[in-house]
N, C-alpha and C positions, 0 to 999 in steps of 0.2 A: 675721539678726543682731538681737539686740534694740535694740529702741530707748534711747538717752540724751540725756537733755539736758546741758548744762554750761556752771559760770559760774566766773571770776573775780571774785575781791574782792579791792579795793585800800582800802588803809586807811592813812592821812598819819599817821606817829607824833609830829609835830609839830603837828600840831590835838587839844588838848585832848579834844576828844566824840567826837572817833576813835581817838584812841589810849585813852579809858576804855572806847569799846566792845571795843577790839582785846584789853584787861588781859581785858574779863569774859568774850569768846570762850576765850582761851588758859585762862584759868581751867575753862572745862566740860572743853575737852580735855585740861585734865593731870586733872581728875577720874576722866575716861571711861579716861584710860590708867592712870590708880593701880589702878581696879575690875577691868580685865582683865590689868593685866602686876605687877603687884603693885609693894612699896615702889622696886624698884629701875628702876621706869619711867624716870626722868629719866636717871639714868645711861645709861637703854639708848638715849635720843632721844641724847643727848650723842656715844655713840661710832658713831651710826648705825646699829644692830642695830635699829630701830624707827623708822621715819616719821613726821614731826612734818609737819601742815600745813601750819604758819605756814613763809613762805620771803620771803627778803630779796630785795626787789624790786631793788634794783641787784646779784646775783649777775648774771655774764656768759652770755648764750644763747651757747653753743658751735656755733650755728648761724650766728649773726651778727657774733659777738664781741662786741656790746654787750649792756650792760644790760638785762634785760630789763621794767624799768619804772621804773626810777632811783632814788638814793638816800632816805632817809628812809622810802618807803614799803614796808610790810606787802602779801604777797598770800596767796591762802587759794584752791586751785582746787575748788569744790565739783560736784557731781553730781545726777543722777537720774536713775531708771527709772521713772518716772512724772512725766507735764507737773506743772510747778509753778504752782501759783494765784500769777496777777499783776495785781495793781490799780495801780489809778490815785491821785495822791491827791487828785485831786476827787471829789467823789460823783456818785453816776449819777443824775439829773434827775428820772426815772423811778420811782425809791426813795422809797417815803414817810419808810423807817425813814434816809436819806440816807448809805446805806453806799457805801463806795467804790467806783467804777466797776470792772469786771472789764476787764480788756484784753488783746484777739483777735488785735488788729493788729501783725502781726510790723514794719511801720511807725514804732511805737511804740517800738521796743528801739534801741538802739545803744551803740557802745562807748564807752565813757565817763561812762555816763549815772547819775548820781545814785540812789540807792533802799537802803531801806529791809528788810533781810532776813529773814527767820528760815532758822536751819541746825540740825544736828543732828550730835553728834560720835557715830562709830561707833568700835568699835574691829574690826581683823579681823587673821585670819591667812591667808594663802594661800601654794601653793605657789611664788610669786611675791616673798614677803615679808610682813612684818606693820609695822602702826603703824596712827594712827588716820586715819578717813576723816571726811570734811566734805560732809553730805549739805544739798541747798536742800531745802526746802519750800515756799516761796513770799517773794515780794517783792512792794512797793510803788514804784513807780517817781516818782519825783520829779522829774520834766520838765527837767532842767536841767544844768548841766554842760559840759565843754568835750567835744566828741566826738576821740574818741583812734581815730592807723591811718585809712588809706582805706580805704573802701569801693568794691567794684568794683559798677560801673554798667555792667551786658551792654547794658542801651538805648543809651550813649554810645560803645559796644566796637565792636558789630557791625553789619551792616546788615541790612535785610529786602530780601529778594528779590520779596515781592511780595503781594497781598493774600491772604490765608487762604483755601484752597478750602473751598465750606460744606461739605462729606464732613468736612475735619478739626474739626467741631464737632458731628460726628455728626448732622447731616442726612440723610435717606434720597436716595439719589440716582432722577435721573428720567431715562428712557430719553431719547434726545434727539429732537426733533420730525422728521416725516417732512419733504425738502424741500416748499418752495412748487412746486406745476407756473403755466407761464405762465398769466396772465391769471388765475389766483384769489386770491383773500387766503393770506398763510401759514397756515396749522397753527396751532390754539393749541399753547400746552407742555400735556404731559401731566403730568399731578397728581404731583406724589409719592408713591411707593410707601409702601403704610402709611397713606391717610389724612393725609398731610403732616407728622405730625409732627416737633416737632425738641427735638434733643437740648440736654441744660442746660450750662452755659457755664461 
């Protein structure tokens, strides 16, 4: 299966600089649908013959019966088949030209978290339906925000049975020592097989 990544966007139509970002999003995508479905685009999002991104954050999940992110706001579910370039918005220390940190650390992400995007409206047809798609390219993350949804912690879920055998970190294993006979020193252990090397963690 190919790989995807995928984001939501939530966007407050009651905050000024998000709801002017939300007008100039909807603005590329009624463009990108004028260029491929021609003038009677809007009528076709209107009676549902064509898929419009933007979806009203308090419509009902028919899975919960609630809301699925509540009134006022805007959500936008976008995609990729290729990782999305994501910074930071401090700069990386490192950088003389003091450009934005790049960020590796899946630690870093979470739901709810503030940032900065760039998207791309697609338009498609498939045997599935047609309308336009909402592609990420990359985002800036902005550290802050109230974090939305638990998060499941396996560390606080389950328990460990016991310490890790070194074989499961790809260590070569070592035949085990012959007994001690009475009255001599034990056996050293025997080297590990290979030279001892061990495997990367």
């Amino acid at each position: 299966m190919k790989e995807k990544w995928q984001l939501t966007l939530l966007l407050d139509v009651n905050d000024p600089a998000q709801k002017a970002e939300l007008d100039r999003l909807q603005a590329d995508a009624y463009q990108e649908g004028m260029a491929e479905f021609g003038e009677h685009f809007w009528t076709m999002v209107q009676q549902k013959t064509v898929r419009w991104p933007f979806r009203d954050g308090g419509e009902i999940n028919p899975n919960t019966g609630q809301p699925r992110f509540g009134t006022g706001l805007t959500f936008i579910n976008c995609s990729s088949y290729t990782r999305p370039d994501v910074v930071s918005r401090y700069f990386d220390p490192a950088d003389p030209q003091k450009k934005p940190r790049k960020v590796t650390d899946p630690a870093e992400y979470y739901w709810g978290q503030l940032a900065k995007v760039n998207v791309t409206f697609k338009a498609y047809k498939r045997a599935d339906g047609k309308g336009i798609a909402c592609y990420i390219n990359g985002a800036q993350l902005w550290h802050e925000g109230d974090k939305m949804g638990n998060a499941f912690d396996a560390r606080e879920t389950f328990d460990a049975e016991g310490e890790t055998p070194a074989a499961a970190y790809g260590e070569a294993s070592a035949p085990p020592a012959p007994p001690a006979t009475a009255g001599a020193p034990p056996a050293p252990p025997a080297p590990p097989a290979g030279g001892g090397g061990r495997g990367l963690l």
